[in-house]
N, C-alpha and C positions, 0 to 999 in steps of 0.2 A: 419649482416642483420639488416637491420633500417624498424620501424614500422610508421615510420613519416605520411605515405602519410595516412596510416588507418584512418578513421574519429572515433572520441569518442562519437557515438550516438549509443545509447539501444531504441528503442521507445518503445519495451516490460515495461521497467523501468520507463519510464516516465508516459505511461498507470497508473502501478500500482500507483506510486506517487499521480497522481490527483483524481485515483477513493479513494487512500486508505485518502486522505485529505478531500475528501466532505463525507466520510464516518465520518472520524473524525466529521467532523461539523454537520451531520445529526443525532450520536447519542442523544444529548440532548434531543430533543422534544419527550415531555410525550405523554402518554397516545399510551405505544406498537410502534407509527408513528417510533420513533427513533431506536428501539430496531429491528424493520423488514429496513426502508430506512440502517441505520446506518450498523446494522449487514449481511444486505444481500451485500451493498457496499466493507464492510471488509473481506469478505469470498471470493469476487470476486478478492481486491487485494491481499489477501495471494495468491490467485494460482495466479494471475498476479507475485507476489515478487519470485515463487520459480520460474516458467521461466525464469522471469527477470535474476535472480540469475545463473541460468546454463550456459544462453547465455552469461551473463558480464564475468563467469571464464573459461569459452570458448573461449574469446577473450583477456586472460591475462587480466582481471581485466578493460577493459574499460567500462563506462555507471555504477560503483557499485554504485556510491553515491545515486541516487534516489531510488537503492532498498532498502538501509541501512536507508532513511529517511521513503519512502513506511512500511517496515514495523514496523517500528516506531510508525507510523497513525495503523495501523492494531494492533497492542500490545494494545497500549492507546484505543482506540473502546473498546475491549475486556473488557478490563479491566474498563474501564466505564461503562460497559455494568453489568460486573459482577455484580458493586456494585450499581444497580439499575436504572443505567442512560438509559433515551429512555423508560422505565416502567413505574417508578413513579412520577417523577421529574416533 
């Protein structure tokens, strides 16, 4: 059985990708703006990334890449986030 003709598009994955990347980029800016744009952006792509993720191993692993860079961007926010970035900065 050949899976050729299948297309390799997630757009769930892709979603997460771009909101979880302007998230990336929106944490910086101080004064709180970063910490609500940036952390509300990355809260939106984790539940985008675990969709994302159910559907990609649903269909044997097609579309995983953007959820594996997606929450990549959502890790890095956090963690920006943790150490004061979008607050004080």
């Amino acid at each position: 059985m050949t899976y050729a003709t299948e297309p390799r598009r997630n757009p769930t994955a892709w979603a997460a990708f771009w909101v979880g990347l302007v998230g990336l980029l929106l944490m910086p800016i101080p004064a709180f703006i970063g910490f609500f744009l940036g952390g509300g952006l990355s809260l939106v792509a984790a539940v985008l990334v675990v969709i994302a993720l159910l559907k990609g191993l649903a269909r044997r692993g097609k579309g995983i890449a953007p959820v594996v860079f997606a929450g990549i961007f959502v890790l890095l926010t956090w963690g920006g986030i943790s150490v004061g970035g979008g607050i004080w900065w």
